[in-house]
VEXKERO-546976 format. One record per residue (C-alpha): y, x, z; residue number from 1. Coordinates in steps of 0.1 Angstrom, whole numbers, padded with zeros to 4 digits. Example, Ala and Ser with C-alpha at 12.3 -4.5 7.8 and 13.67 -1.06 7.14 Angstrom:
<recs>
REC      py      px      pz   num
REC   -0045    0123    0078     1
REC   -0011    0137    0071     2
</recs>
This chain:
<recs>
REC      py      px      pz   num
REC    0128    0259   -1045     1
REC    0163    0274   -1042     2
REC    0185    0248   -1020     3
REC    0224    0248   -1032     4
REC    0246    0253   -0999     5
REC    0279    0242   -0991     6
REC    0300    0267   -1000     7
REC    0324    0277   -0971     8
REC    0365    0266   -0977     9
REC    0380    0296   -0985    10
REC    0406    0293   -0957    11
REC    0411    0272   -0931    12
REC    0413    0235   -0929    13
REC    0450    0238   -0918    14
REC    0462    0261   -0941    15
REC    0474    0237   -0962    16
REC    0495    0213   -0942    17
REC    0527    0200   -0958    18
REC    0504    0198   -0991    19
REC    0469    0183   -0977    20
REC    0465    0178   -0945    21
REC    0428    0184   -0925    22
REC    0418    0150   -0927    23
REC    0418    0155   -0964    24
REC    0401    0184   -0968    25
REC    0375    0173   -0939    26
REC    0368    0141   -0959    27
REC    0368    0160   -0994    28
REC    0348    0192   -0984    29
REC    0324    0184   -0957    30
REC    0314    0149   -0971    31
REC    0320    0147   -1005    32
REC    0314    0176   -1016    33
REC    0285    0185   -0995    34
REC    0270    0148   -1004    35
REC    0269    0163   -1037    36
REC    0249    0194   -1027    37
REC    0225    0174   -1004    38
REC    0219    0149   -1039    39
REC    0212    0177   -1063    40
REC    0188    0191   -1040    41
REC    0166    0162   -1038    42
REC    0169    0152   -1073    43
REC    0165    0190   -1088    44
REC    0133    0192   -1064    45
REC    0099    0187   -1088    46
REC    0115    0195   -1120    47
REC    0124    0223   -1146    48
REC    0154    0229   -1126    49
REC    0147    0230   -1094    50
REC    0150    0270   -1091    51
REC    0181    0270   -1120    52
REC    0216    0275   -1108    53
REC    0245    0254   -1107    54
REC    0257    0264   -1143    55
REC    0222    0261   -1165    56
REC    0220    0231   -1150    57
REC    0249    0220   -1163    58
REC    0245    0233   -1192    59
REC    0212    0217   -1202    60
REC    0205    0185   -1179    61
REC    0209    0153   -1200    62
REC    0236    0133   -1189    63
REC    0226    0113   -1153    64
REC    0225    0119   -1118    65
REC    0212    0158   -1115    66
REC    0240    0166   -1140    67
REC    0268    0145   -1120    68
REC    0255    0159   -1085    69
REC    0258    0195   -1099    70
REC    0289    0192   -1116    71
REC    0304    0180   -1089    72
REC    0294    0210   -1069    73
REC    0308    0233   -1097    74
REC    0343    0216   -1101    75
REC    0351    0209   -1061    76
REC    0339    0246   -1051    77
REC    0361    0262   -1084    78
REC    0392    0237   -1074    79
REC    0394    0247   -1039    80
REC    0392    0284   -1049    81
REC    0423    0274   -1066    82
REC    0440    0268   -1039    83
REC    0466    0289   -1022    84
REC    0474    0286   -0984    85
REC    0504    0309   -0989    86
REC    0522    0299   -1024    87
REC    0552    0314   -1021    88
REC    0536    0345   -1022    89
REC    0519    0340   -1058    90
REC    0531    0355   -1084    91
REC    0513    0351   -1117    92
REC    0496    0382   -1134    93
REC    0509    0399   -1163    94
REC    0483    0396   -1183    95
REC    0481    0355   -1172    96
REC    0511    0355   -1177    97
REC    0512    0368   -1216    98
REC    0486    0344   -1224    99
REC    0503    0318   -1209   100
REC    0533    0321   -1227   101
REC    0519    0327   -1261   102
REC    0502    0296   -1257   103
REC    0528    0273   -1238   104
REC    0559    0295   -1245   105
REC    0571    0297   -1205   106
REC    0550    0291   -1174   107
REC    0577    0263   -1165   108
REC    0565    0247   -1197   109
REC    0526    0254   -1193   110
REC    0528    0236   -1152   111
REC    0549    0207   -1173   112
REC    0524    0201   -1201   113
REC    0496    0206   -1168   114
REC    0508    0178   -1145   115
REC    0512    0156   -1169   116
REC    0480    0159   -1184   117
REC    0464    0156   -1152   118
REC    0492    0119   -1141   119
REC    0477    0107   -1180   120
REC    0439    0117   -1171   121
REC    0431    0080   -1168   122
REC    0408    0067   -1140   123
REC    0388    0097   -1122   124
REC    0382    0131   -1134   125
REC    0396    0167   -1137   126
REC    0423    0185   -1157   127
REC    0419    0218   -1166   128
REC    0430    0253   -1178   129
REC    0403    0266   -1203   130
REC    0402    0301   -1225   131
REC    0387    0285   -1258   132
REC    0376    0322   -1275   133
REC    0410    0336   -1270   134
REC    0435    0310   -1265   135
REC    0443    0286   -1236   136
REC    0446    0252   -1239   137
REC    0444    0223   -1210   138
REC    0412    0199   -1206   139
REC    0410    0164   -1197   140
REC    0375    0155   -1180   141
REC    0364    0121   -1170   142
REC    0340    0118   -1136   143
REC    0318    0148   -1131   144
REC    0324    0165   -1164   145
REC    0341    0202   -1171   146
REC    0345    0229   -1196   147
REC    0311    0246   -1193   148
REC    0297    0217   -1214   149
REC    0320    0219   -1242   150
REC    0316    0258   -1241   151
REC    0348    0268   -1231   152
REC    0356    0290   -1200   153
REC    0377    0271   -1170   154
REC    0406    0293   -1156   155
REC    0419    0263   -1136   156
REC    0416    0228   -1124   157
REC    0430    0200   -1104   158
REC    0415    0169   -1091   159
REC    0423    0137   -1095   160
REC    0399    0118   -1082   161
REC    0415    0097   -1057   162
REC    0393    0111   -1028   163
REC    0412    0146   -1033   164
REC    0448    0129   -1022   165
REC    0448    0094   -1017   166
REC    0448    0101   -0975   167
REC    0482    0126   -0978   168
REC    0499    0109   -1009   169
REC    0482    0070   -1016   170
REC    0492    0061   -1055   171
REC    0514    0093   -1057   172
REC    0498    0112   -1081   173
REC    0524    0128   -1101   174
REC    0534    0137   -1065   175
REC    0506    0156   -1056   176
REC    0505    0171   -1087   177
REC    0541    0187   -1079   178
REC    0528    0199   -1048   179
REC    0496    0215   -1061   180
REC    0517    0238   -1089   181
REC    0530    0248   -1058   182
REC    0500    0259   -1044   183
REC    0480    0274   -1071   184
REC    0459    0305   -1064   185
REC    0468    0328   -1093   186
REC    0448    0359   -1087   187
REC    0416    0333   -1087   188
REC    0431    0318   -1118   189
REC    0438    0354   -1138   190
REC    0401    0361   -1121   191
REC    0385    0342   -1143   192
REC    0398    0355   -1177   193
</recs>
């Protein structure tokens, strides 16, 4: 059997300070996130999948733990890819960048039309930035659910789980929201057209 691993942070814990702080990402990486790893191994061990990756398993476990455990892995390690330490030295790519704004007519509009998706995704879940064939379009997900499973391709996401802010913002979400559009890693984004 192939054991998932904890996927390293892609920068340091304090990279992000003045947006989430290390507690934060301490609490969401190293026991969250790696609680999820640790679960799907167990429960993938024995069965069909116990050797698949991340994705197939997504993609063809029935609804229930395995899937939650692995989808969780998926969507934490993608949304911290997202994540810039340096935002004011992003700049979109072009060719981001025309697809955004065939599809939301600016980028001001497309972050709009984002956060508040993501302040409206009720309860727990994730909010995303899918290409659907050709076009873009944003993704509500409840829990531990993403695009893979309604075959469309995830550019972006956000969490909103309260575990990914509640220690740096409490109830603020449409805070934390403003502050990650500030820190959005376009070159991972554009990466994954």
């Amino acid at each position: 059997m192939t054991d998932f691993k904890l996927a390293p942070l892609p920068y340091d814990k304090k990279a992000l300070q003045g947006f989430l702080s290390d507690n934060t990402l301490t609490f969401h990486h190293d026991k969250h996130l790696n609680a999820y790893v640790e679960t799907a191994n167990k429960l993938k061990k024995g069965t069909a999948f116990e050797d698949k990756s991340v994705e197939e398993i997504i993609k063809n476990a029935e609804p229930g733990p395995l899937f939650n455990n692995t989808a969780q892995i998926f969507n934490h390690e993608f949304y911290f890819k997202c994540l810039s330490p340096s935002p004011a030295k992003q700049q979109v790519p072009l060719v981001l960048q025309d697809k955004i704004n065939a599809a939301f007519g600016s980028l001001e509009a497309f972050l709009e039309k984002f956060r508040s998706s993501a302040v409206g995704n009720f309860g727990s879940g994730w909010t995303w930035l899918c290409l659907n064939e050709d076009k873009l379009e944003i993704v509500n997900t409840s829990n531990a659910a993403n695009p893979l499973t309604l075959g469309k391709k995830p550019l972006l996401t956000v969490d909103v789980w309260e575990h990914a802010y509640y220690l740096d913002f409490q109830n603020r979400r449409a805070d934390y929201l403003k502050e990650f559009c500030e820190h959005i890693n376009w070159e991972f984004v554009s990466s994954n057209l």
